[in-house]
N, CA and C atoms as a LAMMPS dump frame, in Angstrom:
ITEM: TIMESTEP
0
ITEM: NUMBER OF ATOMS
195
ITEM: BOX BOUNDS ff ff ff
-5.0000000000000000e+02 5.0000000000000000e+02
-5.0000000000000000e+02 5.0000000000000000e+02
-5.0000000000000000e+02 5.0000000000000000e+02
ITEM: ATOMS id mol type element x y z
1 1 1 N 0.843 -1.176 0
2 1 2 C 0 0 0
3 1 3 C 0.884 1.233 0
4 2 1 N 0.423 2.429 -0.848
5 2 2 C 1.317 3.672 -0.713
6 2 3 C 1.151 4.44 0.865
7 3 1 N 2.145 4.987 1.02
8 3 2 C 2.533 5.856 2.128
9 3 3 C 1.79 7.214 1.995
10 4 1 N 1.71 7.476 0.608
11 4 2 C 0.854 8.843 0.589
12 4 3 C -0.854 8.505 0.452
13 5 1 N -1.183 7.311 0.769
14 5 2 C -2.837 7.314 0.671
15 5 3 C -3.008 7.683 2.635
16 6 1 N -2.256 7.506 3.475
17 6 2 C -1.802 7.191 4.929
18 6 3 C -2.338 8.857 5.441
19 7 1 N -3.187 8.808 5.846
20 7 2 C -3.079 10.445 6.559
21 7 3 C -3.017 10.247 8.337
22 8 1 N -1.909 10.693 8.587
23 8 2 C -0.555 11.02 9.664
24 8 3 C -1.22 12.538 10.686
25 9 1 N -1.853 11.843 12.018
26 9 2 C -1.985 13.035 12.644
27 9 3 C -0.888 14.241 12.474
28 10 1 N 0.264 14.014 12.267
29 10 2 C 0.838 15.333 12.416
30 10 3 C 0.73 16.26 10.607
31 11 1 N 0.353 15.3 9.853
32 11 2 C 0.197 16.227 8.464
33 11 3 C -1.197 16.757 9.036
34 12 1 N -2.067 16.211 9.376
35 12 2 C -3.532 16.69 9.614
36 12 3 C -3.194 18.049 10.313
37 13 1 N -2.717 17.756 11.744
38 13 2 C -2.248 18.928 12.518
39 13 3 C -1.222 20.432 11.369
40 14 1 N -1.104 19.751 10.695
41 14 2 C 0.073 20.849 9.754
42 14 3 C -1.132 21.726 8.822
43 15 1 N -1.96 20.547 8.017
44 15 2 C -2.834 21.055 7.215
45 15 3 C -3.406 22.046 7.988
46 16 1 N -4.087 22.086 9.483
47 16 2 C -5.021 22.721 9.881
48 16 3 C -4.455 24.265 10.355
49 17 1 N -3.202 24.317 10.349
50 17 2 C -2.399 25.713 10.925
51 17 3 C -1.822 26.58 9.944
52 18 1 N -2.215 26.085 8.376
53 18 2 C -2.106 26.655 7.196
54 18 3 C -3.467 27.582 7.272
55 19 1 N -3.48 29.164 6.281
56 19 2 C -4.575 29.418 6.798
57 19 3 C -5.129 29.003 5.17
58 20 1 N -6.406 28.753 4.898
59 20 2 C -7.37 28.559 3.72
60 20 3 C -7.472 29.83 2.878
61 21 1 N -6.898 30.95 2.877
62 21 2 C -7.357 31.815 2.528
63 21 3 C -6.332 32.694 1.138
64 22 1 N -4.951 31.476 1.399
65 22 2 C -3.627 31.675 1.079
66 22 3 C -3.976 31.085 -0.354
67 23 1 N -3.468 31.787 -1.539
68 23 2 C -3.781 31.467 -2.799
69 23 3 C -2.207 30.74 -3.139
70 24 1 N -2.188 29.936 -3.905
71 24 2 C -0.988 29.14 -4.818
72 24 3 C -0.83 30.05 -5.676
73 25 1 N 1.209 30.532 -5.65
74 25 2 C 1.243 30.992 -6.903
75 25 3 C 0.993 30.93 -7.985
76 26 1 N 1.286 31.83 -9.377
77 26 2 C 0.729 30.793 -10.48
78 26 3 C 1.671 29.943 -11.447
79 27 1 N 0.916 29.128 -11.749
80 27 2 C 2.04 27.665 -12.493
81 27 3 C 3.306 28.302 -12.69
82 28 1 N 3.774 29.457 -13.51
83 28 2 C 4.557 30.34 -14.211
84 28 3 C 5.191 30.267 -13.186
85 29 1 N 4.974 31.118 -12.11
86 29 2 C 6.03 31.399 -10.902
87 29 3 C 6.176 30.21 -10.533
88 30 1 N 5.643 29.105 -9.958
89 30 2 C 6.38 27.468 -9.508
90 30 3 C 7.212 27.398 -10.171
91 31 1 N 6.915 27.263 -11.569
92 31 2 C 7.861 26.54 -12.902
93 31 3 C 8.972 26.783 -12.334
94 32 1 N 9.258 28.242 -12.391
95 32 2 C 10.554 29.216 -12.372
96 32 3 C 10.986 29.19 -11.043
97 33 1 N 10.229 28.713 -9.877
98 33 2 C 11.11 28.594 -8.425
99 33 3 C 11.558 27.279 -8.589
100 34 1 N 10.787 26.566 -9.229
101 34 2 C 11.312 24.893 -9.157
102 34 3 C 12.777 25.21 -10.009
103 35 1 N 12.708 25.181 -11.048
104 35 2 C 13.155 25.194 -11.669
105 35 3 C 14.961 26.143 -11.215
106 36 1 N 14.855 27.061 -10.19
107 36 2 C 15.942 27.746 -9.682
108 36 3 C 16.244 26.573 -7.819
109 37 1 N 15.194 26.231 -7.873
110 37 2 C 15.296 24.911 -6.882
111 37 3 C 16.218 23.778 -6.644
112 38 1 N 16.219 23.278 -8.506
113 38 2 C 16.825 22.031 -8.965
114 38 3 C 18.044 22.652 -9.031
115 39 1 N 18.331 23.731 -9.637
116 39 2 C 19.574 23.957 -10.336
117 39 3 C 20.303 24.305 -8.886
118 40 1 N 20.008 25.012 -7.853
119 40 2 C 20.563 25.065 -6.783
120 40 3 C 20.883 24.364 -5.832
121 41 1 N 20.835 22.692 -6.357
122 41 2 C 20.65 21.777 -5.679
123 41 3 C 20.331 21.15 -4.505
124 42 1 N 18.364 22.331 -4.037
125 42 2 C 17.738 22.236 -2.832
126 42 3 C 16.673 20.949 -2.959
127 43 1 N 16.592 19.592 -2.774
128 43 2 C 16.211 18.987 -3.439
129 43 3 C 14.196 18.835 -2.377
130 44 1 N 14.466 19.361 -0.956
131 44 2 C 13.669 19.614 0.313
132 44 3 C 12.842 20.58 -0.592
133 45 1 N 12.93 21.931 -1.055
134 45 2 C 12.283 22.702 -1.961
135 45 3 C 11.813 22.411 -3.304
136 46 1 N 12.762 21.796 -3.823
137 46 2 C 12.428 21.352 -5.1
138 46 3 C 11.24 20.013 -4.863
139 47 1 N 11.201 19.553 -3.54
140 47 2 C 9.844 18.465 -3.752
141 47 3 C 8.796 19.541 -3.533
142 48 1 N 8.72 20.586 -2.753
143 48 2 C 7.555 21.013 -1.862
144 48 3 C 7.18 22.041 -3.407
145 49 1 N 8.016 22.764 -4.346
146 49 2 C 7.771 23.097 -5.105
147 49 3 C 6.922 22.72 -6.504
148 50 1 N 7.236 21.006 -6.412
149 50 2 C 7.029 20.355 -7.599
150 50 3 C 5.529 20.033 -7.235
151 51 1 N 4.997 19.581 -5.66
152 51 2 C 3.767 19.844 -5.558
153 51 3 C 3.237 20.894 -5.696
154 52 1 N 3.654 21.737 -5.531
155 52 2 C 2.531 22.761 -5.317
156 52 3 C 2.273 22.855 -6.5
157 53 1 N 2.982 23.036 -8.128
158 53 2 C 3.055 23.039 -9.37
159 53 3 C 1.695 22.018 -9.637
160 54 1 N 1.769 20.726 -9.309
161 54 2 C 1.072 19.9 -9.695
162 54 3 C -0.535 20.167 -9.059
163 55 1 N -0.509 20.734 -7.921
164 55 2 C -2.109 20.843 -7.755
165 55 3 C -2.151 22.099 -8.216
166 56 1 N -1.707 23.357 -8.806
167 56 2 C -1.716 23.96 -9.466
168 56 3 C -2.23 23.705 -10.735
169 57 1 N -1.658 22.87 -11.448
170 57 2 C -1.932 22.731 -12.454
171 57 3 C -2.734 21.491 -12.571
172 58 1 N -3.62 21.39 -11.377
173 58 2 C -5.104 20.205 -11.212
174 58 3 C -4.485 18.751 -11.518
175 59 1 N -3.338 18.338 -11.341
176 59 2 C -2.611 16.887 -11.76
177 59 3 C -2.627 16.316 -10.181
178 60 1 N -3.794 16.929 -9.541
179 60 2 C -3.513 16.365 -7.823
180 60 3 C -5.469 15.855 -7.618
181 61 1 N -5.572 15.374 -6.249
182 61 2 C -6.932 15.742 -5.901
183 61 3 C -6.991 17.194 -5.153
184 62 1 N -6.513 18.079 -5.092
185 62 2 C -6.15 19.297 -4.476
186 62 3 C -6.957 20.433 -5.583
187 63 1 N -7.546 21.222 -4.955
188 63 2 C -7.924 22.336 -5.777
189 63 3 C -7.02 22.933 -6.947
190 64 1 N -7.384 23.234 -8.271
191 64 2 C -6.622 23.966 -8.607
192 64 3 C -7.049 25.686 -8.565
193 65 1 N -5.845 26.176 -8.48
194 65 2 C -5.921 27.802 -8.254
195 65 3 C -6.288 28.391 -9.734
């Protein structure tokens, strides 16, 4: 079974101290942070970046912006 179907009191606790009101940059700007991410070889950013890109761009069950 995958690890990411698993929801982990402390992601729950994380999700809930984010506020809802906070918009996702747009695809354009991810692209271009990921993308200065990889090349800087932050690979911690470059994951958290590559999601956000992807529910951005609706390739998630996550809203897209």
């Amino acid at each position: 079974m995958s690890t990411a179907l698993v929801h982990r009191p402390t992601e729950n606790a994380a999700l809930r101290s984010v506020p809802h009101n906070v918009r996702t940059p747009p695809a354009v700007v991810l692209a271009d942070l990921l993308i200065e991410a990889r090349h800087a070889g932050d690979r911690y950013g470059a994951r958290i970046l590559d999601c956000m890109l992807d529910r951005a761009l609706g390739l998630t069950a996550g809203e897209a912006s």
